[in-house]
C-alpha positions in Angstrom: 12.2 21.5 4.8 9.3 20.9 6.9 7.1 17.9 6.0 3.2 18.8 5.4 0.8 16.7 7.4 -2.6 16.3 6.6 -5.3 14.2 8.5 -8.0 13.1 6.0 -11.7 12.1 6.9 -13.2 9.5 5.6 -16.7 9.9 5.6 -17.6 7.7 2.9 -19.1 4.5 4.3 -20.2 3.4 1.1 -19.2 0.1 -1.0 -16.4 2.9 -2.3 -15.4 3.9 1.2 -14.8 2.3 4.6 -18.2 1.1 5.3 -17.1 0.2 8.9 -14.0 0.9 11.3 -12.7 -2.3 10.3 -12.6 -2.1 7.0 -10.5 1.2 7.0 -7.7 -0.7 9.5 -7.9 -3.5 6.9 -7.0 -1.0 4.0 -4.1 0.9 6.4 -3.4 -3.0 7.0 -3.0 -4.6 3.8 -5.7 -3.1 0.9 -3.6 0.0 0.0 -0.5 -2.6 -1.5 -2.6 -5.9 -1.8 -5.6 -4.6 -4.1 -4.8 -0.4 -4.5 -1.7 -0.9 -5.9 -0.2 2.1 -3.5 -2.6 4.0 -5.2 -4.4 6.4 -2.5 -7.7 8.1 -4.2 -9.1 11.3 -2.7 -11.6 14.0 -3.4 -8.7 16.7 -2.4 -5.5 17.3 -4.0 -3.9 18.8 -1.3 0.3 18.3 -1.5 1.1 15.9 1.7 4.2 13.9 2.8 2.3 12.1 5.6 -1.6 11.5 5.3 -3.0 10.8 8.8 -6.1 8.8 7.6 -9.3 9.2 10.0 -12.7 8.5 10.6 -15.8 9.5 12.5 -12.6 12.2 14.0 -10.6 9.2 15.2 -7.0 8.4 13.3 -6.5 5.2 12.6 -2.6 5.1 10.8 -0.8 7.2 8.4 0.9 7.0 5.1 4.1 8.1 3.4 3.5 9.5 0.3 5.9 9.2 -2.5 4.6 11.4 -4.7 1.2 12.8 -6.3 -0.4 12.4 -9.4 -3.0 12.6 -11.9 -6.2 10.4 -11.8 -6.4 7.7 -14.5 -9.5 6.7 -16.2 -9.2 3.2 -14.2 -9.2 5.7 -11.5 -11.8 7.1 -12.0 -13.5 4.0 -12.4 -12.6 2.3 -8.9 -14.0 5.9 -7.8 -15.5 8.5 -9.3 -15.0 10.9 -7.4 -11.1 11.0 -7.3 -9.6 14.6 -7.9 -6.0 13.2 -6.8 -4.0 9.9 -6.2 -1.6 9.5 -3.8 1.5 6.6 -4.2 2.3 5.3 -0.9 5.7 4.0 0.3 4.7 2.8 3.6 1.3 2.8 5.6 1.4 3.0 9.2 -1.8 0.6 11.7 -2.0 2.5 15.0 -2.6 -0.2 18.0 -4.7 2.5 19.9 -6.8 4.8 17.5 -6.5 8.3 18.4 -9.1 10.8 19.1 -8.2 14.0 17.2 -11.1 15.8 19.7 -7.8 15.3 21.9 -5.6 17.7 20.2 -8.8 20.0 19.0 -9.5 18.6 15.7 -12.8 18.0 14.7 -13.6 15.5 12.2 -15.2 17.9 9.8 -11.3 19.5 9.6 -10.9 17.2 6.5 -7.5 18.1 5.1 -6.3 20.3 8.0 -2.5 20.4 7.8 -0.9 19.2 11.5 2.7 20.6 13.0 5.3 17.8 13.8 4.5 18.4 17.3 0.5 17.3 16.8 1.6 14.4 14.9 3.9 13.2 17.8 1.2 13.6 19.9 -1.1 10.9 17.9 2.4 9.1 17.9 2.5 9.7 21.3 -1.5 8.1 22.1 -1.3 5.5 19.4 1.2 3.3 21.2 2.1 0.6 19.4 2.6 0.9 16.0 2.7 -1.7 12.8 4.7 -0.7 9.6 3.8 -2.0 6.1 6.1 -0.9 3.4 5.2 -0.9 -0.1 8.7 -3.3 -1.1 7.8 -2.8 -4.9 7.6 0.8 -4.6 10.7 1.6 -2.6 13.1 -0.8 -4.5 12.2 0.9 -8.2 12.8 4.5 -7.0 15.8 6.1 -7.9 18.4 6.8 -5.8 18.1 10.5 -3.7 16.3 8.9 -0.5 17.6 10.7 2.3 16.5 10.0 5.8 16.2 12.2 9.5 15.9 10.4 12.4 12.6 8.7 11.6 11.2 10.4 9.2 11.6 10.0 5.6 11.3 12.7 2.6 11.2 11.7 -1.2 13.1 14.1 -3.0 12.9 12.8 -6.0 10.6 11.8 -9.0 8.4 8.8 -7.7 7.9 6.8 -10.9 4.1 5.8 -11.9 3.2 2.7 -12.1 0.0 2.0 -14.6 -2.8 -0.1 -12.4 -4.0 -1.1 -15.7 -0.7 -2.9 -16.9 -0.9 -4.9 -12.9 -4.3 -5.8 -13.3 -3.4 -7.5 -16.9 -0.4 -8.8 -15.7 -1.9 -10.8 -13.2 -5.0 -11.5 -15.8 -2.8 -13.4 -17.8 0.2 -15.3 -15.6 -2.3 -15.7 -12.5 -1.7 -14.4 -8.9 0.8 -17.2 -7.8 5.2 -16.1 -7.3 6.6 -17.2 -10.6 9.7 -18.1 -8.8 8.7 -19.7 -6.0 5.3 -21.0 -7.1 3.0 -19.5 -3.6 -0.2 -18.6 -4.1 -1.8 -17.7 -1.3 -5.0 -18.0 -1.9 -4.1 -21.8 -1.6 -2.1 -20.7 1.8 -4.4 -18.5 3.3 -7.6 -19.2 2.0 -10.2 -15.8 1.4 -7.6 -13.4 2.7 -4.7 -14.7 0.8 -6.8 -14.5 -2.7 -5.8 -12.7 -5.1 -3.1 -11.2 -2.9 0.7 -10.9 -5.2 3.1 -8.6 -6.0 4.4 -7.2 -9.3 7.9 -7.2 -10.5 9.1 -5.3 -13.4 11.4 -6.9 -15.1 13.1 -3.4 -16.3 13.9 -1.1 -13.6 11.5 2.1 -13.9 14.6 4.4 -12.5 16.2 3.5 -16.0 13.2 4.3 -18.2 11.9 7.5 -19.5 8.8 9.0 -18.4 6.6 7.9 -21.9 7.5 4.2 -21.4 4.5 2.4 -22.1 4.7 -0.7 -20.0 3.4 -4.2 -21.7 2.1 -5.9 -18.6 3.3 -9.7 -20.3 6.8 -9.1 -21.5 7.9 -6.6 -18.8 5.5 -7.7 -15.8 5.5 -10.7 -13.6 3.6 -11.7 -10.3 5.8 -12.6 -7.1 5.4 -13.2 -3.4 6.9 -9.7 -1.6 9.7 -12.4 -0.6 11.2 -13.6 -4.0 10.6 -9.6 -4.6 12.8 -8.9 -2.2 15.4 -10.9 -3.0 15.4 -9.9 -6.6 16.3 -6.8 -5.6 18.9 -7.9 -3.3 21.8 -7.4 -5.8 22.1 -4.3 -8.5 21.2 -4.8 -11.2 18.3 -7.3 -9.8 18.4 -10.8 -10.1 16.7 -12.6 -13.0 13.6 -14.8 -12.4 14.8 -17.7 -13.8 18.6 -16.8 -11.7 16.6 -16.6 -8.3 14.7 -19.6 -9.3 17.8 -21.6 -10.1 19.2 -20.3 -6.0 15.8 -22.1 -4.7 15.9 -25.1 -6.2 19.9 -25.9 -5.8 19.1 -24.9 -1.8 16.6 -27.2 -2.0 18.7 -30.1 -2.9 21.4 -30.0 -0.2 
């Protein structure tokens, strides 16, 4: 099945938007897992696999998307004029941004769908590329991930995860790993603030869709490190078990 492309404009340049070039490589960067959750917000509600993000008709990086859904009312409250969230598995920094005048795309073609062959060709003219999985995201989908060549396809449910339940959870434990204690706030000063991940303590593969999440009995904040490591074994390790594995390495 082919994937569909779509290269999105960004014309906002608002305090909602990407007031500067910058700021959108920040979000392809780091934004769109640090702060958004993996929760892409759009005025279009267009299906997409890939979501070549662009501005001022120059692409910047792409996304995977792992699924689509329904605006919430938090949402809607980040930005009001959201029509349809994407949920990102991995988000893609071009070293050289790419021109779409280069391949005949002007930048008022907001949503155009692209053929695998225009895609290679920004592939192809961004050089270098940086890759920033969402590690949450792809370690609590269900199994049915199948991959060809470099391209991946979702062909399963993605499961939701509530923004609203993150945001408390990290309201009421803080935004340092409660297994290995980093905050990196205190690490990396501004850019680190506020920066953590979220673990659920039950795996969202093995709950129905109508769970309703309590962000301080099921959630806790952890560095993407410890989160990988949780998820190292099946089922995933225990706070308090990958805790314990720190501290005895830390004695010999």
């Amino acid at each position: 099945m082919a994937r569909k492309i779509v290269v999105y404009g960004n014309p906002d340049k608002s305090h909602l938007g990407f007031p500067m070039p910058g700021d959108l490589r920040q979000y392809i960067r780091n934004d769109i897992f640090a702060i958004e959750h993996s929760r892409y917000r759009y005025t279009q509600g267009k299906d997409a696999d890939v979501i070549v993000l662009s501005r001022d008709g120059i692409a910047y990086g792409h996304l995977d998307i792992a699924s689509k859904v329904k605006p919430t009312a938090e949402d809607r409250r980040h930005y009001p004029r959201v029509k349809q969230v994407y949920l990102v598995s991995r988000s893609t920094l071009y070293e050289n941004p790419v021109p779409l005048a280069s391949l005949g795309i002007t930048k008022f073609q907001f949503g155009k769908l692209l053929s695998e062959e225009e895609f290679g060709s920004i592939q192809d003219r961004a050089g270098q590329t940086r890759e920033f999985p969402d590690i949450a995201l792809a370690e609590e989908m269900p199994a049915g991930v199948y991959r060809e060549g470099a391209a991946s396809r979702i062909l399963v449910n993605a499961y939701e995860r509530n923004a609203a339940a993150v945001t408390a959870c990290k309201a009421h434990y803080g935004t340092h790993c409660q297994v290995c204690g980093l905050d990196f706030g205190k690490r990396y000063g501004d850019i680190g603030k506020g920066f953590i991940h979220v673990h659920h303590l039950k795996q969202l593969a093995h709950v129905g869709e109508q769970y309703e999440v309590d962000p301080v009995a099921d959630l806790r904040p952890v560095c993407p490190n410890c989160h990988a490591m949780l998820h190292r074994t099946t089922p995933p390790l225990s706070i308090d078990a990958l805790r314990s594995r720190i501290n005895g390495s830390d004695r010999r």
